[in-house]
C-alpha positions in Angstrom: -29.9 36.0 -49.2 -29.6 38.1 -46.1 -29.5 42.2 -46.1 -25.4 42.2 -45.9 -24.9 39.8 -48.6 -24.2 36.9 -47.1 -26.1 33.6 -47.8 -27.7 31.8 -44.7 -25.8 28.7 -45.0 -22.7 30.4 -45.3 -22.9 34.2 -44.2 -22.5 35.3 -40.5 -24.5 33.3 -38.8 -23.5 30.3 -40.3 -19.8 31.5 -39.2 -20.9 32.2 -35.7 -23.2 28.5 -35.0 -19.6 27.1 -36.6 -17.8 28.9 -34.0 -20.2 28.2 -31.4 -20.4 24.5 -32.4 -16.8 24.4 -32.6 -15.9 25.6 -29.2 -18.2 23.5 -27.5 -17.3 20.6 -29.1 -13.4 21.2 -28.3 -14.6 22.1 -24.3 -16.8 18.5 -24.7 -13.6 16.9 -26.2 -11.4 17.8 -23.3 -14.1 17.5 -20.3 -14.1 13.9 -21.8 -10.5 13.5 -22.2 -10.2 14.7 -18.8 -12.6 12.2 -17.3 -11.3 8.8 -20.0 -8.1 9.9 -17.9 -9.1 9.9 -14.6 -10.7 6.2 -15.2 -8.3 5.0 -17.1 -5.4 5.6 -14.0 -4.7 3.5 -11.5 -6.6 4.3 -8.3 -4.3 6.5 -5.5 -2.7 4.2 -3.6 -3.3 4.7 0.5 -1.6 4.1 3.9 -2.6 1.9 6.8 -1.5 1.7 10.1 -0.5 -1.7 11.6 0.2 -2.9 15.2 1.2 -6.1 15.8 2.8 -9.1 18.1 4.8 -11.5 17.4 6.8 -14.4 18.8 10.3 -15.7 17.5 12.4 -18.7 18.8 15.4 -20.4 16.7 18.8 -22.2 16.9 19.9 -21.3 13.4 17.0 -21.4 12.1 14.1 -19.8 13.9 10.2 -19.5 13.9 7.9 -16.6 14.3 4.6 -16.7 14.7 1.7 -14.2 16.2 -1.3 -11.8 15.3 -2.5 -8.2 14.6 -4.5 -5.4 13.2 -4.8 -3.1 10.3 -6.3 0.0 10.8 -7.2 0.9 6.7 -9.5 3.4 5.5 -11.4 3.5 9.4 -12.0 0.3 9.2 -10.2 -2.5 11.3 -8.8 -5.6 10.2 -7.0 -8.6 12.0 -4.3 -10.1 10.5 -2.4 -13.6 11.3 2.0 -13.6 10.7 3.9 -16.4 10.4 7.7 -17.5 9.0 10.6 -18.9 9.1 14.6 -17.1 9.2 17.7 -18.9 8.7 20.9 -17.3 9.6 22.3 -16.5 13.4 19.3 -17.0 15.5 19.8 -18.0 18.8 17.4 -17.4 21.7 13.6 -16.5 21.8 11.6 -13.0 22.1 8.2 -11.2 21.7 8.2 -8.1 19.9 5.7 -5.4 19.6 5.7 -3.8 16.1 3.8 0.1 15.4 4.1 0.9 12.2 2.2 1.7 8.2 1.4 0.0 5.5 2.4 1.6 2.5 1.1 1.7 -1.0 -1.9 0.2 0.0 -5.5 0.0 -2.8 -7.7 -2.1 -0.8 -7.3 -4.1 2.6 -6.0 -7.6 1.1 -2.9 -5.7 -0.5 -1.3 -6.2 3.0 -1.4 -10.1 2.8 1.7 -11.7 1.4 5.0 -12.9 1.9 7.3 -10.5 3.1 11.3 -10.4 3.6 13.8 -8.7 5.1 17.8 -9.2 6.6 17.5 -8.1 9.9 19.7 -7.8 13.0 18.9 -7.2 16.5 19.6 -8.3 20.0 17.3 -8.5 23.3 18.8 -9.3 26.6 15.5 -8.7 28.4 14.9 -5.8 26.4 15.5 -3.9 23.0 14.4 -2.1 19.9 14.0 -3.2 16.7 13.5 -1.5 13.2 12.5 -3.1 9.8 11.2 -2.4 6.5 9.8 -5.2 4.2 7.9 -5.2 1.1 5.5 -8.1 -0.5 4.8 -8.9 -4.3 2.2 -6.3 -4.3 4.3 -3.7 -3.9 3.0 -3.1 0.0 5.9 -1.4 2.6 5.9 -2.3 5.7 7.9 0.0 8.1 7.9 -1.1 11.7 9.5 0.1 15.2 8.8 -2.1 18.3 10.1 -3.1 21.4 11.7 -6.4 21.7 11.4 -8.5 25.3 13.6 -11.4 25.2 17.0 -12.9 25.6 17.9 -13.2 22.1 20.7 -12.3 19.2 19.7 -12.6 15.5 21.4 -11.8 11.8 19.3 -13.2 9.7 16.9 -13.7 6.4 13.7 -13.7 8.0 10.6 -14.4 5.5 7.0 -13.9 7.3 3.6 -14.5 5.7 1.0 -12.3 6.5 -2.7 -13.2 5.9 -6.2 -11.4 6.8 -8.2 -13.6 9.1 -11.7 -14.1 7.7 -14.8 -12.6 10.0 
């Protein structure tokens, strides 16, 4: 028995390593919620820059085809398009497409089929503007200048895949 009283086991200092004990555990038990949290999220998804060419030709139904880049997380890589559209296509251009890539958690998220109604028409020269997204939940949003003699309203479908280096 100590001088106040008060057994060891359950006097005052028995109170204050409970308390002591007690609050550190609750501090541990958050610091590890916190982290089981963290780990547990999904991983922030990112942006990427694309630039792009690409070649279209139809009568009604047209075909697209050309190559590009990915600029993701300083690190560049080249990409191959391809598709098809069916709808009002008739004539032939190249476009040059700027643009991001959206919603992006590692490079291959960019590959895909993407598809989008588009319009736009190029007697020598024009602008187009398009936004697409693929199964993985990747945007595309593109400006670019269109060479060409062409008119199009159409649904265009393009496949974009990551050439291996």
């Amino acid at each position: 028995m100590l001088n106040d009283g008060h057994t060891f086991a359950g006097g005052w200092i028995g109170a204050r390593i409970g308390k002591l004990v007690g609050s550190r555990s609750a501090l541990l038990v958050a610091m590890l919620a916190v982290l089981f949290a963290a780990i547990s999220s999904p991983s922030y998804a990112e942006t990427g820059s694309v630039r792009f060419k690409f070649f279209k030709a139809g009568w009604f139904v047209g075909a697209q085809t050309g190559s590009g880049i990915l600029e993701f997380r300083d690190q560049i890589y080249p990409f191959h398009v391809g598709g098809i559209s069916a709808g009002l296509t008739f004539g032939g251009s190249s476009t040059d497409f700027v643009g991001t890539a959206r919603n992006m958690r590692q490079p291959t998220d960019i590959e895909g089929v993407y598809t989008a109604l588009g319009a736009g028409v190029a007697v020598v020269r024009g602008v187009r503007v398009i936004q697409m997204r693929n199964a993985k939940g990747v945007v595309l949003t593109l400006e670019g200048k269109q060479l060409g003699l062409q008119f199009d309203f159409d649904l265009s479908g393009m496949n974009v895949s990551i050439q291996k280096q």
